[in-house]
KOLFIBA-487126 format. One record per residue (C-alpha): residue number from 0; residue in one letter; x negated, y, z. Coordinates in steps of 0.05 Angstrom, whole numbers, plus 32768, in hexadecimal, padded with zeros to 4 digits. Layout:
N
NODE  num  residu    c1    c2    c3
NODE  NUM       a     X     Y     Z
...
END
This chain:
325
NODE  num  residu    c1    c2    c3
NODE    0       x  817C  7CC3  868B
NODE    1       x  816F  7CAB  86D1
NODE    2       x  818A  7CC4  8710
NODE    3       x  814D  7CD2  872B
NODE    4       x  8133  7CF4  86E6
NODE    5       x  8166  7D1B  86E7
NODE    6       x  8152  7D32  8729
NODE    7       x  810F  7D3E  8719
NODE    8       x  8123  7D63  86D4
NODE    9       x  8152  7D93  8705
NODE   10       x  8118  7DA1  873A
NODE   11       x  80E3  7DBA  8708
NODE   12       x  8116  7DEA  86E3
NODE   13       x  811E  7E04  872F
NODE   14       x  80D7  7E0B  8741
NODE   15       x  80C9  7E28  86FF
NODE   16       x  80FB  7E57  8709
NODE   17       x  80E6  7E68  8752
NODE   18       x  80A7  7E72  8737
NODE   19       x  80C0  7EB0  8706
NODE   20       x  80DC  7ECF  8744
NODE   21       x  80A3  7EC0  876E
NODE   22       x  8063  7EC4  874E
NODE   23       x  8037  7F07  873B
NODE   24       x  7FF5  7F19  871E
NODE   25       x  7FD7  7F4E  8709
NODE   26       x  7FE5  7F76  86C8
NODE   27       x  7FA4  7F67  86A7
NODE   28       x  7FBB  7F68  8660
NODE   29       x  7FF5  7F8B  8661
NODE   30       x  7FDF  7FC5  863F
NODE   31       x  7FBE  7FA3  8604
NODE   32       x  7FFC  7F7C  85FA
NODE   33       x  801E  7FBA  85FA
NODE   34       x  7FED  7FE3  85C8
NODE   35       x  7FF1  7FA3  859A
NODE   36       x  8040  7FB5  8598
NODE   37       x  802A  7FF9  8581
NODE   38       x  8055  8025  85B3
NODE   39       x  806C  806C  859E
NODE   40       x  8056  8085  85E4
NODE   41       x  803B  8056  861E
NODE   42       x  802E  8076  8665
NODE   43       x  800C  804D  8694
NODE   44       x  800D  807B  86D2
NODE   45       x  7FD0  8061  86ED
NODE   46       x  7FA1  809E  86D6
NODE   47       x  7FBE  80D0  86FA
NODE   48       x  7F93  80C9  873E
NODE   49       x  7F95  809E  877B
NODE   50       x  7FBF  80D1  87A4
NODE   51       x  7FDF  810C  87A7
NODE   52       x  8016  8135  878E
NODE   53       x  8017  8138  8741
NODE   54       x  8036  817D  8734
NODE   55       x  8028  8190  86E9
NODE   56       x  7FFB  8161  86E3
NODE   57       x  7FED  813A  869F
NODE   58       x  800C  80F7  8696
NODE   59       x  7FDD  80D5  866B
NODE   60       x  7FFB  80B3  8627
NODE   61       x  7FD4  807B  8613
NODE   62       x  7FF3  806A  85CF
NODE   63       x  7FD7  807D  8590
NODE   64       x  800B  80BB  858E
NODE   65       x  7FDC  80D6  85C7
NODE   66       x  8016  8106  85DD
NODE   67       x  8006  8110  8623
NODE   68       x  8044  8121  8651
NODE   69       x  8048  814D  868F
NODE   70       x  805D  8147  86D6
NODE   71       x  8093  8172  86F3
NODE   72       x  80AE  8179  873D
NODE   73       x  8086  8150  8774
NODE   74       x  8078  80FE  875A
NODE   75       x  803F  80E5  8780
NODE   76       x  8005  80C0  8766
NODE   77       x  7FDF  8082  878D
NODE   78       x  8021  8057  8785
NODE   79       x  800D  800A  8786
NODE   80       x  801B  7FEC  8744
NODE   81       x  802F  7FAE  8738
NODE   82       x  800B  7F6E  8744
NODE   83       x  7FC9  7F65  8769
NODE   84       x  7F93  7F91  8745
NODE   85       x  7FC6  7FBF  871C
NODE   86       x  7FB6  8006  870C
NODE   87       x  7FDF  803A  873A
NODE   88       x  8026  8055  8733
NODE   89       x  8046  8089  873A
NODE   90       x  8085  8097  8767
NODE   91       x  80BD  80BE  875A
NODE   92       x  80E3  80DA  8799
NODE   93       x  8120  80DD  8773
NODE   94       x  8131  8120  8796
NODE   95       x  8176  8128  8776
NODE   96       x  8161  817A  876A
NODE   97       x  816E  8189  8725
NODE   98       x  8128  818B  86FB
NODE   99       x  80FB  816E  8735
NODE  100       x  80D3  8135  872D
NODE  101       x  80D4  8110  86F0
NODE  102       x  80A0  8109  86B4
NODE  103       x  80AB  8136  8676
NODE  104       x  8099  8117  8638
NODE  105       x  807A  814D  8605
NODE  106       x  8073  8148  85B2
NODE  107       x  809F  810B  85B5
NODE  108       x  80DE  8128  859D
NODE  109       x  80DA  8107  855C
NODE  110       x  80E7  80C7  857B
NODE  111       x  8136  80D9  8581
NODE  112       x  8131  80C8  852E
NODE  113       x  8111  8081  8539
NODE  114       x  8140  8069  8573
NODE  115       x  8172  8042  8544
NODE  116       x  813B  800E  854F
NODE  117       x  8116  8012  8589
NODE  118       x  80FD  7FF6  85CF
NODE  119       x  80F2  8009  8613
NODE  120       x  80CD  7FF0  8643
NODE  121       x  80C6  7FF9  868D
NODE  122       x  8099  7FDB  86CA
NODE  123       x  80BA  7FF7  870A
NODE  124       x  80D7  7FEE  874D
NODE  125       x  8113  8014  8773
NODE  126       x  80FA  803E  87B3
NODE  127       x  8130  8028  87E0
NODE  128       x  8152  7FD7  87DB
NODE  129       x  8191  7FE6  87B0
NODE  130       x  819D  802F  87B0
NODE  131       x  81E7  803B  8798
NODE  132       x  81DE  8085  8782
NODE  133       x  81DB  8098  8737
NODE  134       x  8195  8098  8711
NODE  135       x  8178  80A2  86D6
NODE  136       x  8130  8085  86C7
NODE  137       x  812D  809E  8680
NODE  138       x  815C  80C8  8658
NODE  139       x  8162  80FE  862A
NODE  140       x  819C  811C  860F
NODE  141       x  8192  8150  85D2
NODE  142       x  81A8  819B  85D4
NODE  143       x  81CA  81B7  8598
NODE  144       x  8193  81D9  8566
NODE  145       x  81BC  8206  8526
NODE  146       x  8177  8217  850F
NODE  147       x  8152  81C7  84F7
NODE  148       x  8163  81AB  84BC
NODE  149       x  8189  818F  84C5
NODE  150       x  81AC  81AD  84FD
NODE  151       x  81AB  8186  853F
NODE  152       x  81EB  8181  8568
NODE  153       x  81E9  8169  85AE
NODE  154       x  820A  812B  85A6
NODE  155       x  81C8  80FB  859F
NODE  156       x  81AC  80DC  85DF
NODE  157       x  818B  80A1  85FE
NODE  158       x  8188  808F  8649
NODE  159       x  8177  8055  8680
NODE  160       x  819B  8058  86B9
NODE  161       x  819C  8033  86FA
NODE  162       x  81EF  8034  8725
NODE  163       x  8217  803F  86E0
NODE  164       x  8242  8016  86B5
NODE  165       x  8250  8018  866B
NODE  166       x  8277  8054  866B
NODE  167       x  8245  807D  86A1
NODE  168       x  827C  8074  86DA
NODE  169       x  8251  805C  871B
NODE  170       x  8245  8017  8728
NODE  171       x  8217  7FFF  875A
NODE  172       x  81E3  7FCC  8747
NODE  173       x  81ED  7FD8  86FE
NODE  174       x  81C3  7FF8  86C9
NODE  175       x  81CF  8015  8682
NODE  176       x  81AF  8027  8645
NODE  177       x  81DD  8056  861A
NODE  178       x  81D6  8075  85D0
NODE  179       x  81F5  80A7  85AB
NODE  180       x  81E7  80C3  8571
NODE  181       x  81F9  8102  8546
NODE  182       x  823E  80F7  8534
NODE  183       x  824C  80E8  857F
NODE  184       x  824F  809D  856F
NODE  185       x  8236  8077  85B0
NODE  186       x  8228  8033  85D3
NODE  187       x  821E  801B  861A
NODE  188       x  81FB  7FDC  8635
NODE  189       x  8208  7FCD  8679
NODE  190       x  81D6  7F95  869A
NODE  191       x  81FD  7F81  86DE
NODE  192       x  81BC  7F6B  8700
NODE  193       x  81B9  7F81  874E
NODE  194       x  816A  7F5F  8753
NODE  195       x  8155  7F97  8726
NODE  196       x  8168  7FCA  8758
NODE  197       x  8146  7F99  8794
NODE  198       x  810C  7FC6  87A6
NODE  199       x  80CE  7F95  8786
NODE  200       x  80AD  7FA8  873D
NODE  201       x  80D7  7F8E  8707
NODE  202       x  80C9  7F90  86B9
NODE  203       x  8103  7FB3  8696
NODE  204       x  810F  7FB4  864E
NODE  205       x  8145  7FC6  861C
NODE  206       x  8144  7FC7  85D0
NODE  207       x  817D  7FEC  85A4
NODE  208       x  8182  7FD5  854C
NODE  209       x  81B4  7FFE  8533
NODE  210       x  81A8  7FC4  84F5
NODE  211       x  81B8  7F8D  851A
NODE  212       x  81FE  7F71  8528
NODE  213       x  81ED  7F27  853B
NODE  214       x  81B5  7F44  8574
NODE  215       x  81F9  7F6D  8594
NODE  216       x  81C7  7FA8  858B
NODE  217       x  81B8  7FB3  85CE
NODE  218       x  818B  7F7E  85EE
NODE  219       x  816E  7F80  8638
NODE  220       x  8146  7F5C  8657
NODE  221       x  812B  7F55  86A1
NODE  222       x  80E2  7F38  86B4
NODE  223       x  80D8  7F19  866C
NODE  224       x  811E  7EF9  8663
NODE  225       x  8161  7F0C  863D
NODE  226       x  819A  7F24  866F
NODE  227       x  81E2  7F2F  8655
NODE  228       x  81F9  7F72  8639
NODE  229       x  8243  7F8A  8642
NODE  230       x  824F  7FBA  860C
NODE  231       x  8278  7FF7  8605
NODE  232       x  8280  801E  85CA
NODE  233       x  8291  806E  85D4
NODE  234       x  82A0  80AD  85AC
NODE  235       x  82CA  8089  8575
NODE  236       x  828D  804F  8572
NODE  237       x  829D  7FFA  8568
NODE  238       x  8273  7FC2  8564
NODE  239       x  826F  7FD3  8518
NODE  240       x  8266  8022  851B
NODE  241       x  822C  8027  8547
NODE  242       x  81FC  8069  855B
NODE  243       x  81D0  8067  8515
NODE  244       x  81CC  80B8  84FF
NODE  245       x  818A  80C3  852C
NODE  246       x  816B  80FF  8528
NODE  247       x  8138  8123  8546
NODE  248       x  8141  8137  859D
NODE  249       x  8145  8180  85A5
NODE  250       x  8125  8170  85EA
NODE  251       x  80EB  814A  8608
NODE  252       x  8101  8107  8624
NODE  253       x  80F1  8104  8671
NODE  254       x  80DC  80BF  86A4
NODE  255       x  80F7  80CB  86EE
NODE  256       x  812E  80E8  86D2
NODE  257       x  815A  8104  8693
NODE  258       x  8158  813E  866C
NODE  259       x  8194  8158  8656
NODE  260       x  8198  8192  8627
NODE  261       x  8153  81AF  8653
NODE  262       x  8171  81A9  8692
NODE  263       x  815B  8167  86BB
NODE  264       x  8177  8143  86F1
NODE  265       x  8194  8101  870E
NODE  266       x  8147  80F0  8721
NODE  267       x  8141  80AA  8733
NODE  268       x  8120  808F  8774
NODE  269       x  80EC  8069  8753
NODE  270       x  80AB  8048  874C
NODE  271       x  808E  8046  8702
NODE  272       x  8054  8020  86F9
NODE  273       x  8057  8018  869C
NODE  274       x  807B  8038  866A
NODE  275       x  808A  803A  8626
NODE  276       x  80B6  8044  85E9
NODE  277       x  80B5  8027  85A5
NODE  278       x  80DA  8042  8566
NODE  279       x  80E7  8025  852E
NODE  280       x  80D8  7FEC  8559
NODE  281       x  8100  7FB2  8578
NODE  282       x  80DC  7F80  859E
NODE  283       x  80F1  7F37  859C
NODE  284       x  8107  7F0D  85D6
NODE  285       x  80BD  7EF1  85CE
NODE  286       x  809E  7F34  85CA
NODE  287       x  80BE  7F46  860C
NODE  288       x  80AA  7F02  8632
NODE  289       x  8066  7F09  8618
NODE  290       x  8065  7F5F  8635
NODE  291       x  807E  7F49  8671
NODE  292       x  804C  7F06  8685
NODE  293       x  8016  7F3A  8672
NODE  294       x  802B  7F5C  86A6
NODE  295       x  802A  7F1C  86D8
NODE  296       x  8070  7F0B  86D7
NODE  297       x  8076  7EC1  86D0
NODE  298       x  80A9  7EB1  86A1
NODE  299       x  80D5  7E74  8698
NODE  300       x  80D0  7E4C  865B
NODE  301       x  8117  7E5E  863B
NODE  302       x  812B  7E0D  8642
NODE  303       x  8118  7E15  8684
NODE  304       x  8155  7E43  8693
NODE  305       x  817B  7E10  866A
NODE  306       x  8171  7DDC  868E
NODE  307       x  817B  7DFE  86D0
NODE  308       x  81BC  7E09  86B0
NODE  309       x  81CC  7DCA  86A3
NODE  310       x  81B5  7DAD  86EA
NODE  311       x  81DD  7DDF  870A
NODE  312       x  8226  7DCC  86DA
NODE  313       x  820F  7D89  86F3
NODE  314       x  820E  7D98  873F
NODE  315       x  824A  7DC0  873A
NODE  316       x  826C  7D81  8717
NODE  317       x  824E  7D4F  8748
NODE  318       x  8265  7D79  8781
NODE  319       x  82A1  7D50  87A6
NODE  320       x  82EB  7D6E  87AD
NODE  321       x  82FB  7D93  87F0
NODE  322       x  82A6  7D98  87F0
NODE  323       x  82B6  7DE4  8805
NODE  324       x  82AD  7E2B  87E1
END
């Protein structure tokens, strides 16, 4: 190939990449592609008002589960969403006073036994550019229960977290999704992605397969495309004894925040425009690209980022000695 081919090859891989981080529209069919995914619970937070604090208020569940959730401490609704013609949002204050401010999920315990395959899915933006304080913007972590059958313990938990690493110790500009299951068998997926955390809407996902060694289990993915996952096994866990006895929550799962044995806190500072879960469900890399250009992120064709790959190895290479750091 040409010189000047090349060139051209290299600057649309560029532009289309610009474009992903430049270009928005509005969320027109976002929540059909969503209800064709057949969430377990989908909140849109768009039907809660144009303004206003939304104490006790209903959170409306649009799935086919119906299971409407509940408002708790002082979010506010009128939020822009995301994109030009989006529904509202609703913002979190992220108050840091245990049990304020956060969305209580109600008659959704039974997801806790579906999570050894599952999704989650978030459209959001931080409050403040790159906050460094610990947050949670979904989590639940199960309170023992002698009298189900069988008996719960309070070992089994799922959480999203923005400032943590793998093993929950801060670190800023990093985000987690953690497992754990009955037997106290756990993983952690730490995304080290500081442009999540940047202040603009952003389309989070993660998927967990407890089935699925070649996948790594935990997947994430930011604005429709695949990030890398560091993983850390916990309580006795390895990449081949992974959280897989799900039962049951003994609590409701909470958004804002995380509940942990009934008492919630570490509220997060947040916008939240969508939100869903999906057990017994893992969406695909193409599932996830096709959520999030419903939503109006533009997405780069996957040889797109190859290529920008391979111009850039190609710069670098090109690049004369003593050129400077």
């Amino acid at each position: 190939m040409s010189r000047g081919r090349v060139s051209l090859v290299c600057s649309s891989a560029l532009a289309a990449v610009a474009l992903a981080s430049a270009v928005r529209a509005a969320p027109l069919s976002f929540q059909t592609t969503v209800l064709g995914d057949s969430p377990y619970l989908y909140y849109r937070f768009g039907d809660v008002g144009s303004a206003g604090s939304l104490t006790n208020q209903p959170g409306d569940d649009i799935s086919a589960g119906n299971n409407d959730g509940i408002f708790r401490g002082n979010p506010a609704a009128g939020a822009a969403g995301f994109g030009a013609g989006s529904d509202n949002a609703v913002t979190f204050p992220g108050t840091s006073v245990t049990g304020l401010d956060y969305l209580r999920t109600t008659n959704n315990r039974t997801f806790g036994s579906r999570v050894a395959r599952s999704s989650y899915e978030l459209i959001f933006r931080t409050n403040t550019v790159n906050p460094t304080d610990y947050q949670a913007v979904f989590g639940v972590f199960n309170a023992a229960d002698a009298t189900t059958s069988p008996a719960r313990s309070n070992t089994g938990a799922v959480a999203i977290e923005f400032n943590s690493n793998a093993t929950g110790n801060t670190l800023a500009g990093s985000s987690r999704f953690y497992v754990r299951d009955e037997d106290g068998i756990a993983i952690a997926g730490t995304i080290a992605n500081g442009t999540l955390l940047d202040g603009n809407f952003h389309h989070l996902a993660f998927t967990y397969d407890a089935t699925d060694a070649s996948q790594h289990y935990i997947k994430a993915y930011i604005d429709g495309l695949s990030v890398p996952v560091s993983l850390v096994p916990q309580g006795g866990g390895s990449l081949t004894n992974v959280p897989d006895n799900l039962l049951d929550f003994t609590v409701d799962p909470t958004f804002g925040a995380r509940n942990v044995r009934g008492t919630v806190g570490a509220e997060a500072n947040v916008t939240i425009d969508e939100a869903a879960l999906y057990g017994d469900r893992v969406l695909g890399d193409s599932d996830v690209a096709a959520h999030a250009a419903a939503a109006g992120f533009v997405v780069p064709e996957p040889g797109a980022m190859t290529v920008l790959g391979a111009c850039m190895l190609g710069l670098l290479r090109r690049r004369p000695p003593g050129a400077g750091s």
